[in-house]
PDB file of N, CA, C and O in Angstrom:
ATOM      1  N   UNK A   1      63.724 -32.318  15.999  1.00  0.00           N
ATOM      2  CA  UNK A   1      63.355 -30.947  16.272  1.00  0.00           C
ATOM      3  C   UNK A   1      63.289 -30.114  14.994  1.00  0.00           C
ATOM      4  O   UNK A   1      62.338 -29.381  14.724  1.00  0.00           O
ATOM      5  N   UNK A   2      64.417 -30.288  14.194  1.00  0.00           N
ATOM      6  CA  UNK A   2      63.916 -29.610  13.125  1.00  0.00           C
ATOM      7  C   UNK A   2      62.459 -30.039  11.992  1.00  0.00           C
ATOM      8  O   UNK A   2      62.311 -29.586  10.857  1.00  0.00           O
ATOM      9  N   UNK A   3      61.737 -30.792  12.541  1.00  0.00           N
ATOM     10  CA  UNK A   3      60.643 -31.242  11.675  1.00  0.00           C
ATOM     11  C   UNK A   3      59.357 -30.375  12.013  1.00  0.00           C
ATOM     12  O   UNK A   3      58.267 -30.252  11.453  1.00  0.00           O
ATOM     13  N   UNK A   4      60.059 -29.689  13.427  1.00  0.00           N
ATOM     14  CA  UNK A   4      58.569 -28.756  14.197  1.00  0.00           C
ATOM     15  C   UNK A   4      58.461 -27.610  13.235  1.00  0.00           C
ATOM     16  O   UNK A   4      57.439 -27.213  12.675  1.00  0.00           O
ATOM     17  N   UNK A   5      59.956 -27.041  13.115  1.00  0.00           N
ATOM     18  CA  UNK A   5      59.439 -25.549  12.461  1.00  0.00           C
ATOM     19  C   UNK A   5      58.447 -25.538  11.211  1.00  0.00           C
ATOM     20  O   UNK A   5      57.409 -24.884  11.111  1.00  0.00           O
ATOM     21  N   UNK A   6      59.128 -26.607  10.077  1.00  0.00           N
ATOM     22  CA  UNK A   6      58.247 -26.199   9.209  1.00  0.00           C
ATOM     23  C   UNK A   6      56.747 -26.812   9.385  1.00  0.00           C
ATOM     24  O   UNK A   6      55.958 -26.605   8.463  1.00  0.00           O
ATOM     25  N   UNK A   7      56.367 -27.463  10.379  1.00  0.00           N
ATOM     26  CA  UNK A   7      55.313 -28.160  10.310  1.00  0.00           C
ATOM     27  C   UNK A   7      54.495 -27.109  10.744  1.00  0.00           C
ATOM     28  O   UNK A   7      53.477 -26.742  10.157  1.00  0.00           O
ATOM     29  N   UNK A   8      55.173 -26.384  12.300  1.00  0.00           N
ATOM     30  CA  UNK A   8      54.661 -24.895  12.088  1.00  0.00           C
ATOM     31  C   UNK A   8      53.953 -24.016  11.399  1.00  0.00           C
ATOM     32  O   UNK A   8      52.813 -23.566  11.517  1.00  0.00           O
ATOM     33  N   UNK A   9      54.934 -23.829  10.567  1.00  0.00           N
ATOM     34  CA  UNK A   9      54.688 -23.051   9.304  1.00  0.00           C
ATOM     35  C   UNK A   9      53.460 -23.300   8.817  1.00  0.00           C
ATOM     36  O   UNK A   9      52.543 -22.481   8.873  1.00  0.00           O
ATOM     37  N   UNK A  10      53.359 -24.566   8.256  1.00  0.00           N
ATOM     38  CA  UNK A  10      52.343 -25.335   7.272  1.00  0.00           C
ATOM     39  C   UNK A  10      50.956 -25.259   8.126  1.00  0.00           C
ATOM     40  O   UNK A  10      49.916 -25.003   7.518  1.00  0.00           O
ATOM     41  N   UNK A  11      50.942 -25.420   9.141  1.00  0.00           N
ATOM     42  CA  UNK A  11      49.808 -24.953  10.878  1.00  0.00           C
ATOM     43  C   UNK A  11      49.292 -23.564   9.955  1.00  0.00           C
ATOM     44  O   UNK A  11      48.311 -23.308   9.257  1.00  0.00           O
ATOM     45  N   UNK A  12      50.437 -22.896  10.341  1.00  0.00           N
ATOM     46  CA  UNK A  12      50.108 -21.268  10.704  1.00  0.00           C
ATOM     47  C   UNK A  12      49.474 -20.812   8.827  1.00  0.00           C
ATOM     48  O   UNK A  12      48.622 -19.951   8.611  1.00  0.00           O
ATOM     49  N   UNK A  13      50.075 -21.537   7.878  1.00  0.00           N
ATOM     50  CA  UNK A  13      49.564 -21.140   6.888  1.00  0.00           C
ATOM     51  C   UNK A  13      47.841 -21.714   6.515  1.00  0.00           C
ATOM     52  O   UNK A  13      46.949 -21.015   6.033  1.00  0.00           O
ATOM     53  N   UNK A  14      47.747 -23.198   6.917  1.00  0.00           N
ATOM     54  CA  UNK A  14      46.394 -23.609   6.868  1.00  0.00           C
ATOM     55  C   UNK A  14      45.553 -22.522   7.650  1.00  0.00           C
ATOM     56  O   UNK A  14      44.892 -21.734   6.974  1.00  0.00           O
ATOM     57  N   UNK A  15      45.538 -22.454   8.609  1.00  0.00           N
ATOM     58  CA  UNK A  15      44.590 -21.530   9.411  1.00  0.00           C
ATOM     59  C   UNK A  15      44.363 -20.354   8.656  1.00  0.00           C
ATOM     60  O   UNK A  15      43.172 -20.090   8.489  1.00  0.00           O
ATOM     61  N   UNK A  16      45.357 -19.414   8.051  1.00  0.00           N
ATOM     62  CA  UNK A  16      45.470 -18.402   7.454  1.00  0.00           C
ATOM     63  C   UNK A  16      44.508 -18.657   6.270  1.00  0.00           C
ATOM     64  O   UNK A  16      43.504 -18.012   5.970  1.00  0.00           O
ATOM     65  N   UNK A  17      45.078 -19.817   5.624  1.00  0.00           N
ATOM     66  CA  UNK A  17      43.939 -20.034   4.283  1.00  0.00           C
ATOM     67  C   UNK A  17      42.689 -20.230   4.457  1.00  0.00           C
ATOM     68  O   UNK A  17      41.834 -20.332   3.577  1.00  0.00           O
ATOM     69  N   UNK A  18      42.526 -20.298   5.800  1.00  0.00           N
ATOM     70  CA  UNK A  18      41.069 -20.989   6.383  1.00  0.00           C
ATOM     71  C   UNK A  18      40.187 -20.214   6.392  1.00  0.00           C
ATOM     72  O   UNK A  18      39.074 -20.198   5.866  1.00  0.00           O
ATOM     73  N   UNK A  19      40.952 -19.272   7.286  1.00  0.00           N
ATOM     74  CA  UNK A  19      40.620 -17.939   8.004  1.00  0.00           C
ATOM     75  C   UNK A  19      40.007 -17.133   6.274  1.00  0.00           C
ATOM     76  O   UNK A  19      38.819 -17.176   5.954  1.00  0.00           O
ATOM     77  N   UNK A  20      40.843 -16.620   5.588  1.00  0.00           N
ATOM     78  CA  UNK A  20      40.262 -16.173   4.514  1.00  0.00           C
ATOM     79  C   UNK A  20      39.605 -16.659   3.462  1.00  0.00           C
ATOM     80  O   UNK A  20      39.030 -15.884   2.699  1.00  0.00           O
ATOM     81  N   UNK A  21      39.591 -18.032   3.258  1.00  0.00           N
ATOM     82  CA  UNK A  21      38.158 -18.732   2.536  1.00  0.00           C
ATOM     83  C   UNK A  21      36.859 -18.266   2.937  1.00  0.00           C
ATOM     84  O   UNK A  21      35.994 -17.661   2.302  1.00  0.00           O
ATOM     85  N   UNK A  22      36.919 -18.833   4.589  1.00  0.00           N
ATOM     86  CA  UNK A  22      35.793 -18.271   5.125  1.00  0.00           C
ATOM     87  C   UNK A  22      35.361 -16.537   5.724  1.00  0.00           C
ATOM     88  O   UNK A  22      34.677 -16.189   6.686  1.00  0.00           O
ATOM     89  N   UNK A  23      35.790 -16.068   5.118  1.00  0.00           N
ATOM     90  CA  UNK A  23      35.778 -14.199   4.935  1.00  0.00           C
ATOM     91  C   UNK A  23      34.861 -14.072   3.590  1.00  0.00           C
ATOM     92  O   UNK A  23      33.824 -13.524   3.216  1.00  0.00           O
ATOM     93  N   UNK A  24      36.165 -15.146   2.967  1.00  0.00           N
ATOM     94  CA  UNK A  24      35.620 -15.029   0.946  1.00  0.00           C
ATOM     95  C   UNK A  24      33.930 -15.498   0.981  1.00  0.00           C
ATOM     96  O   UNK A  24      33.027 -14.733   0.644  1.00  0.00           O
ATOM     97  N   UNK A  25      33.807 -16.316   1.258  1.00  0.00           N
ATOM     98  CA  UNK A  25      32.755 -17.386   1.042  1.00  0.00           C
ATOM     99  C   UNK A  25      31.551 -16.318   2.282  1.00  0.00           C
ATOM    100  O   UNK A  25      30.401 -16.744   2.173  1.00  0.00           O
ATOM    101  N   UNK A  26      31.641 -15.318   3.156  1.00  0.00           N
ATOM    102  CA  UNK A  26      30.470 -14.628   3.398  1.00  0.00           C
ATOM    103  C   UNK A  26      29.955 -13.263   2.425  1.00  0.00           C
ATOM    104  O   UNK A  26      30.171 -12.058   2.552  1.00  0.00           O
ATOM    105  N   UNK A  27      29.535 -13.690   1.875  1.00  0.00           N
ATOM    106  CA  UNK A  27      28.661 -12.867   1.073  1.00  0.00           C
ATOM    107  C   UNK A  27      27.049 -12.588   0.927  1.00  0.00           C
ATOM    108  O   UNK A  27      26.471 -12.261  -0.109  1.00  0.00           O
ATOM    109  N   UNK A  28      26.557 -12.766   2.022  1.00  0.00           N
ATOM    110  CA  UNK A  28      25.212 -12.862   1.666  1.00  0.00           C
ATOM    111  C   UNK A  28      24.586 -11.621   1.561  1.00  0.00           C
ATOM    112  O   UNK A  28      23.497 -11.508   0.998  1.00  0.00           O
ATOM    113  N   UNK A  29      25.388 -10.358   2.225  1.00  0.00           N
ATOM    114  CA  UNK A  29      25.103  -8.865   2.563  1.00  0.00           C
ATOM    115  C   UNK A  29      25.551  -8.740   1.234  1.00  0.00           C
ATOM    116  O   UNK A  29      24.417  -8.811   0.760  1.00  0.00           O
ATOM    117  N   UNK A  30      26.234  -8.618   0.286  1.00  0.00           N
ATOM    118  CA  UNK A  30      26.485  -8.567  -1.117  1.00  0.00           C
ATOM    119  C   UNK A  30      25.632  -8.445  -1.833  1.00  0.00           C
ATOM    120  O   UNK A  30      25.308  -7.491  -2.541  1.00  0.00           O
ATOM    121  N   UNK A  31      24.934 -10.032  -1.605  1.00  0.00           N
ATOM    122  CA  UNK A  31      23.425 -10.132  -2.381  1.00  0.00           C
ATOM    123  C   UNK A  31      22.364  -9.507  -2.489  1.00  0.00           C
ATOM    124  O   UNK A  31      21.622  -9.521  -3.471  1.00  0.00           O
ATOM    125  N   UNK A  32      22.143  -8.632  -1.018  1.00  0.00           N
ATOM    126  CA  UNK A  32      21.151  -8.544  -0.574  1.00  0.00           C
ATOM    127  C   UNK A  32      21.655  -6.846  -1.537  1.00  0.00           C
ATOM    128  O   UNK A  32      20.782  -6.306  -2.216  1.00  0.00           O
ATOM    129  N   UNK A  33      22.856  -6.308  -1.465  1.00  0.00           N
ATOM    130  CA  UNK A  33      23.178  -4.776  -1.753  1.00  0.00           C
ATOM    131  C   UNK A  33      22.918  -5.102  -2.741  1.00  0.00           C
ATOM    132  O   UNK A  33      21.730  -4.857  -2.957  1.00  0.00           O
ATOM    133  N   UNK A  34      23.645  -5.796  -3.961  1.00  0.00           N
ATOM    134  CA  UNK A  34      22.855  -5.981  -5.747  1.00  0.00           C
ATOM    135  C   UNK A  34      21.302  -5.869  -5.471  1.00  0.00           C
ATOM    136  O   UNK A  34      20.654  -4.824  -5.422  1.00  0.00           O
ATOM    137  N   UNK A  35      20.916  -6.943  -5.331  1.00  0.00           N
ATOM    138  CA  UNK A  35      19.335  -7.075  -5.495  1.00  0.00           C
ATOM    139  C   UNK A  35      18.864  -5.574  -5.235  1.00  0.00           C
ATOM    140  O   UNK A  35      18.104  -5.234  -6.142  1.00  0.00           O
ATOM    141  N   UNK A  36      19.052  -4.622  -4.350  1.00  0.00           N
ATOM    142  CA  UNK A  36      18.661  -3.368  -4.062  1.00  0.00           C
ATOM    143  C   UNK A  36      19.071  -2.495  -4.964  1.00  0.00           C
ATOM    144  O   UNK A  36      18.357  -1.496  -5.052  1.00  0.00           O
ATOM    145  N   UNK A  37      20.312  -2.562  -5.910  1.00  0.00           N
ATOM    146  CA  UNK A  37      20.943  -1.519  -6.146  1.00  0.00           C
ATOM    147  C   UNK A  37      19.985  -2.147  -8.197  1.00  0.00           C
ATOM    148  O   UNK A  37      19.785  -1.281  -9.049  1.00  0.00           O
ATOM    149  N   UNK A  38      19.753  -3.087  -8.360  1.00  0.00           N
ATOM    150  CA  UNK A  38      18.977  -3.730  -9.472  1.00  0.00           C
ATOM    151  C   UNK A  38      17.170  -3.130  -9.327  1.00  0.00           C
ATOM    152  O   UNK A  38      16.517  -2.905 -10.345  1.00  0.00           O
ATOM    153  N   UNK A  39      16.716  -2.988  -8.239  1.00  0.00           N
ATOM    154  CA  UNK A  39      15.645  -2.734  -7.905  1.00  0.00           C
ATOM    155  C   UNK A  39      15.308  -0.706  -8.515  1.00  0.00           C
ATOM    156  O   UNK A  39      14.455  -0.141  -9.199  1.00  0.00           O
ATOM    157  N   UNK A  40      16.680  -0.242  -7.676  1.00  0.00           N
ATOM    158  CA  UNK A  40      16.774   1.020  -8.071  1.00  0.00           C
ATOM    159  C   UNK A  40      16.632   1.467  -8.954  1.00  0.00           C
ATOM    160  O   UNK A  40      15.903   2.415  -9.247  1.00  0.00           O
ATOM    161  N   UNK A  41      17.718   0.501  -9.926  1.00  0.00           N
ATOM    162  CA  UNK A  41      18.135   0.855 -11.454  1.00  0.00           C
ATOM    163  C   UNK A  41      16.772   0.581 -12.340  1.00  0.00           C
ATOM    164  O   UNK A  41      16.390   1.188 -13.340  1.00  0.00           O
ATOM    165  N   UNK A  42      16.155  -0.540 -11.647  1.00  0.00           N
ATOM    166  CA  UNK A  42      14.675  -0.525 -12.614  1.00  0.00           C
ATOM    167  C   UNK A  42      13.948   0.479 -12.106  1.00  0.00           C
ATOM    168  O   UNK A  42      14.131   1.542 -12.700  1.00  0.00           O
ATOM    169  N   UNK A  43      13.444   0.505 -11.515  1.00  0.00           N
ATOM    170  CA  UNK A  43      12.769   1.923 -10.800  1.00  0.00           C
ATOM    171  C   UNK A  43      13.277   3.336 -11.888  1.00  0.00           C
ATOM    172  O   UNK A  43      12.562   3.964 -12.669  1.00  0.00           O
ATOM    173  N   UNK A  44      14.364   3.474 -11.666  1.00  0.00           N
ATOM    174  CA  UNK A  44      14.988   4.826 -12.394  1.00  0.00           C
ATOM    175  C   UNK A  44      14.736   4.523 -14.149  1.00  0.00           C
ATOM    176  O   UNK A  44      14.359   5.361 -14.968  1.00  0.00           O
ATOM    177  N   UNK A  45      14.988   3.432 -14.347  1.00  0.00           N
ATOM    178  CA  UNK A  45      14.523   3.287 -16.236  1.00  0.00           C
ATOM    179  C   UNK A  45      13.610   4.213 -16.421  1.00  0.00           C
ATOM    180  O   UNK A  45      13.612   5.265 -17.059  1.00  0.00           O
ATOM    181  N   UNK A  46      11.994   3.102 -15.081  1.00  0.00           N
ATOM    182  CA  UNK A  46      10.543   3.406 -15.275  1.00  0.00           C
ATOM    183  C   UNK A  46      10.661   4.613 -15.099  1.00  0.00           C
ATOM    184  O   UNK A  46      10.437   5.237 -16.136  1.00  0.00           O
ATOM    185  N   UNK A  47      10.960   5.339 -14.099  1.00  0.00           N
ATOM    186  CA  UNK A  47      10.597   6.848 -14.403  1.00  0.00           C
ATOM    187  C   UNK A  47      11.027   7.510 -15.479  1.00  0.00           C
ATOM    188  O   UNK A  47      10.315   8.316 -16.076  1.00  0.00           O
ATOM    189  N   UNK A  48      12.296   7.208 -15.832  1.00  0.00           N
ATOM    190  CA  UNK A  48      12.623   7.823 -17.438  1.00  0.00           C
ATOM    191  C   UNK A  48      11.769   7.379 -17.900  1.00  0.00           C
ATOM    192  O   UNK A  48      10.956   8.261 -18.178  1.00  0.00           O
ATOM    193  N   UNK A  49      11.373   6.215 -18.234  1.00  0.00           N
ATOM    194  CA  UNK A  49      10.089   6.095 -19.378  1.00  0.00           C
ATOM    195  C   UNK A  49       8.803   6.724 -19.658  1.00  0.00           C
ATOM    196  O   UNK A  49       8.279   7.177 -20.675  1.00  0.00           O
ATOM    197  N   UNK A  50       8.362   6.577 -18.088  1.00  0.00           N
ATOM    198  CA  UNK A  50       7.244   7.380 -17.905  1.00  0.00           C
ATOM    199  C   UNK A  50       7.157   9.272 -18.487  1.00  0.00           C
ATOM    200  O   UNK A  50       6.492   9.810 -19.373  1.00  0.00           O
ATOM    201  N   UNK A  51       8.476   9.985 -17.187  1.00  0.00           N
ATOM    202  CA  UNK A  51       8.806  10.842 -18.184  1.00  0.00           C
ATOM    203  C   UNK A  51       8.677  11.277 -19.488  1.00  0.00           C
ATOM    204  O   UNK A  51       8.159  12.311 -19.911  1.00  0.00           O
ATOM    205  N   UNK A  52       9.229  10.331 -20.100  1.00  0.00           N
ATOM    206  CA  UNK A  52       9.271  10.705 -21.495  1.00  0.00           C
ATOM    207  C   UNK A  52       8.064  10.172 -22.267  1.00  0.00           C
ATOM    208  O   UNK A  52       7.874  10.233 -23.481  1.00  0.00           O
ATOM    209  N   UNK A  53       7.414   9.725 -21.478  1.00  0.00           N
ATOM    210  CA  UNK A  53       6.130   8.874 -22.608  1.00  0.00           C
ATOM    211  C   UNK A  53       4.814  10.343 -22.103  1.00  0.00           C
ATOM    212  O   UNK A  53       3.781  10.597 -22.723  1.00  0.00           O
ATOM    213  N   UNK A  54       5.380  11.137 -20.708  1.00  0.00           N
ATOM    214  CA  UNK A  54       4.255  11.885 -20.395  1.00  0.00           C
ATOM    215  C   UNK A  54       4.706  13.307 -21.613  1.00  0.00           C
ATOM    216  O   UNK A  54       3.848  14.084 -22.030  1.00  0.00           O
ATOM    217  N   UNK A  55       5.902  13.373 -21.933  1.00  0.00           N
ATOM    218  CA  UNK A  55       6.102  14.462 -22.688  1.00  0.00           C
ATOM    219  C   UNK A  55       5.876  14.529 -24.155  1.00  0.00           C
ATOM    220  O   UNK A  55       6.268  15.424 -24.904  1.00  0.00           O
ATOM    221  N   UNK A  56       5.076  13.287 -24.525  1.00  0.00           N
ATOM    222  CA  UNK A  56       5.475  13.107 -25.581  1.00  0.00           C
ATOM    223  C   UNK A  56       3.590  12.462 -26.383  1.00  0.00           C
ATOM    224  O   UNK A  56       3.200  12.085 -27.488  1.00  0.00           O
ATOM    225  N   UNK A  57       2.821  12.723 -24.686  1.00  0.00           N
ATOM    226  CA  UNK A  57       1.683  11.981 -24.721  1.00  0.00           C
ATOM    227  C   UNK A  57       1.613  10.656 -25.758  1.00  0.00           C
ATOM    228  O   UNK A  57       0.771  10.378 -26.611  1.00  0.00           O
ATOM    229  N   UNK A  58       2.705  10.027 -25.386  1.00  0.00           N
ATOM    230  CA  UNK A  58       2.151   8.680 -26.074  1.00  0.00           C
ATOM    231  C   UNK A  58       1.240   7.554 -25.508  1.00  0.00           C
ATOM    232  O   UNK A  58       0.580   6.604 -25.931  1.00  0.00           O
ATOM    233  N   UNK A  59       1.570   8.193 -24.257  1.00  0.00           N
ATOM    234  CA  UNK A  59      -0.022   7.231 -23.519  1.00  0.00           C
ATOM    235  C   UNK A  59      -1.008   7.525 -23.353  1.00  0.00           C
ATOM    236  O   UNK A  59      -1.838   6.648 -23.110  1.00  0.00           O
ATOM    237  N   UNK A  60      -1.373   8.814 -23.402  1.00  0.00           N
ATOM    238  CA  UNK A  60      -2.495   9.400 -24.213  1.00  0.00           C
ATOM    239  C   UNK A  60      -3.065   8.874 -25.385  1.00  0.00           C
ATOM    240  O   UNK A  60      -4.134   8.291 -25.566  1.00  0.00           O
ATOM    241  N   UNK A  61      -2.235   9.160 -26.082  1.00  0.00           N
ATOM    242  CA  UNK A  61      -2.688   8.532 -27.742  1.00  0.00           C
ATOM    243  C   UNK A  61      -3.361   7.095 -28.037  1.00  0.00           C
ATOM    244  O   UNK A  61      -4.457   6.644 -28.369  1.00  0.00           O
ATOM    245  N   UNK A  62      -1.868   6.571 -27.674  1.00  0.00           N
ATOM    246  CA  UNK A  62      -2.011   4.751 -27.637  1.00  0.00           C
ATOM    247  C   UNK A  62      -3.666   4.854 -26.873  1.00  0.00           C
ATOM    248  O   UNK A  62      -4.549   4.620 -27.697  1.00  0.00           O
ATOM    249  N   UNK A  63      -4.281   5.224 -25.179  1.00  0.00           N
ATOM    250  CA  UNK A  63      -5.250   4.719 -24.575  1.00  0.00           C
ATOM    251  C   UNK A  63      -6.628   5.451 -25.334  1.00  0.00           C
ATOM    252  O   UNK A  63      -7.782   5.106 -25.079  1.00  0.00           O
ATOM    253  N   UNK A  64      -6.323   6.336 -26.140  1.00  0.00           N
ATOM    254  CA  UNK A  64      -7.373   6.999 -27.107  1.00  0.00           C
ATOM    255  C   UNK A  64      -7.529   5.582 -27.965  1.00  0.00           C
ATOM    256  O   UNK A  64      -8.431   4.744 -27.937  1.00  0.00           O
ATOM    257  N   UNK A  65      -6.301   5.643 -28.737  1.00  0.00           N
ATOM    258  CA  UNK A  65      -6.520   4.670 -30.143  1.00  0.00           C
ATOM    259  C   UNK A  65      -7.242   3.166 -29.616  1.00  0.00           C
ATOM    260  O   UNK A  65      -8.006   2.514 -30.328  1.00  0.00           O
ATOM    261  N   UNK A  66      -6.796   2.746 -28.117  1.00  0.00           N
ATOM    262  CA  UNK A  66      -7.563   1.849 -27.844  1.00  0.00           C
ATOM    263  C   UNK A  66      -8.921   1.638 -27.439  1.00  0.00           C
ATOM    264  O   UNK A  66      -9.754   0.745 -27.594  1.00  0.00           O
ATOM    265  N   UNK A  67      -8.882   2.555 -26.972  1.00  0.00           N
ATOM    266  CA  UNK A  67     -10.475   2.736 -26.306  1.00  0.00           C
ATOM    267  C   UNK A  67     -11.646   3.020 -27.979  1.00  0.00           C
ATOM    268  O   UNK A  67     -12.795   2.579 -27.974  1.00  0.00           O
ATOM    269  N   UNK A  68     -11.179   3.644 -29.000  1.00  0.00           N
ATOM    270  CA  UNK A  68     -11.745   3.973 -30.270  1.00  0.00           C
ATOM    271  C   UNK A  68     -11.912   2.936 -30.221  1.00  0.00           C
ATOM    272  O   UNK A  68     -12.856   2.568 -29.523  1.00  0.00           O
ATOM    273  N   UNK A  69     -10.932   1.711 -31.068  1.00  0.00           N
ATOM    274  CA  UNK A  69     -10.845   0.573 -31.472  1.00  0.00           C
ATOM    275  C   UNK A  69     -12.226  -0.453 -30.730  1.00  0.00           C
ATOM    276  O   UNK A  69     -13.165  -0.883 -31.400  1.00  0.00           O
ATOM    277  N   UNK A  70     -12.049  -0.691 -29.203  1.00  0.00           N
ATOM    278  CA  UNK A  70     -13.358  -1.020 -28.475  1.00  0.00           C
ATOM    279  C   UNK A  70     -14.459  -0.470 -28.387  1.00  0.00           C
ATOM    280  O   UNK A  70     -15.338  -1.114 -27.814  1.00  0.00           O
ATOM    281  N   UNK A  71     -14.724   0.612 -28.808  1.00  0.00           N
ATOM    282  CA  UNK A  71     -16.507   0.972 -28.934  1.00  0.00           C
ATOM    283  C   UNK A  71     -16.558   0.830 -30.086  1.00  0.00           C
ATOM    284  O   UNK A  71     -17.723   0.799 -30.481  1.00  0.00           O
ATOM    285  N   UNK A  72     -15.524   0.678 -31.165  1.00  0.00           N
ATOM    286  CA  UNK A  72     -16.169   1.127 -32.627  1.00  0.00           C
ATOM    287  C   UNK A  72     -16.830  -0.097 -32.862  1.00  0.00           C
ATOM    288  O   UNK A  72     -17.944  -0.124 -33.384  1.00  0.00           O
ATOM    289  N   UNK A  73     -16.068  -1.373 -32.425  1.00  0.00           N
ATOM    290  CA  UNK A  73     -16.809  -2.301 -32.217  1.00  0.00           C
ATOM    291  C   UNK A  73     -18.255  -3.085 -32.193  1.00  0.00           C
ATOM    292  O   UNK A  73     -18.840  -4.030 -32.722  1.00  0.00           O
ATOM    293  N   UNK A  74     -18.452  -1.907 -31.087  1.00  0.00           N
ATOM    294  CA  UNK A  74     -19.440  -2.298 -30.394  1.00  0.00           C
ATOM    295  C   UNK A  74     -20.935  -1.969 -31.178  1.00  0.00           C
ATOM    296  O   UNK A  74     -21.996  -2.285 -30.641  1.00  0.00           O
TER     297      UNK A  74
END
C-alpha cells in the first residue's frame, strides 16, 4: 500500500506536465498575431518613407532625372 501514494503522485504530476506541454506547444494564433503585427510595422516604415520622400520631392527629382536621361537618348 505504501507504493500507491507515490505512484500517485508521479500519475498526477505526468498529466500535469502533459497538460502544459500541450498549452506550450499551441501557438499557431501567435504566428498568425507576429506575421500581422510585421505587416503593420512595414506598412508604417513605407508611409514614413513616402512622407518624407513627398516633402522633400525626391521622387520628383529622381523621375525627372530619369525620364531626361531616356529621351536624351533618343
Amino acid at each position: 500500500m505504501s507504493l500507491i501514494r507515490p505512484l500517485r503522485r508521479t500519475s498526477a504530476l505526468a498529466r500535469r506536465v502533459a497538460t502544459e506541454a500541450a498549452l506550450a506547444a499551441n501557438d499557431g494564433g501567435q504566428a498568425t498575431a507576429e506575421y500581422g503585427l510585421v505587416i503593420l510595422a512595414a506598412g508604417a516604415i513605407a508611409l514614413g518613407v513616402i512622407a518624407w520622400a513627398h516633402g522633400t520631392n525626391s521622387f520628383t527629382s529622381l523621375f525627372q532625372s530619369v525620364v531626361r536621361r531616356l529621351t536624351s537618348g533618343l
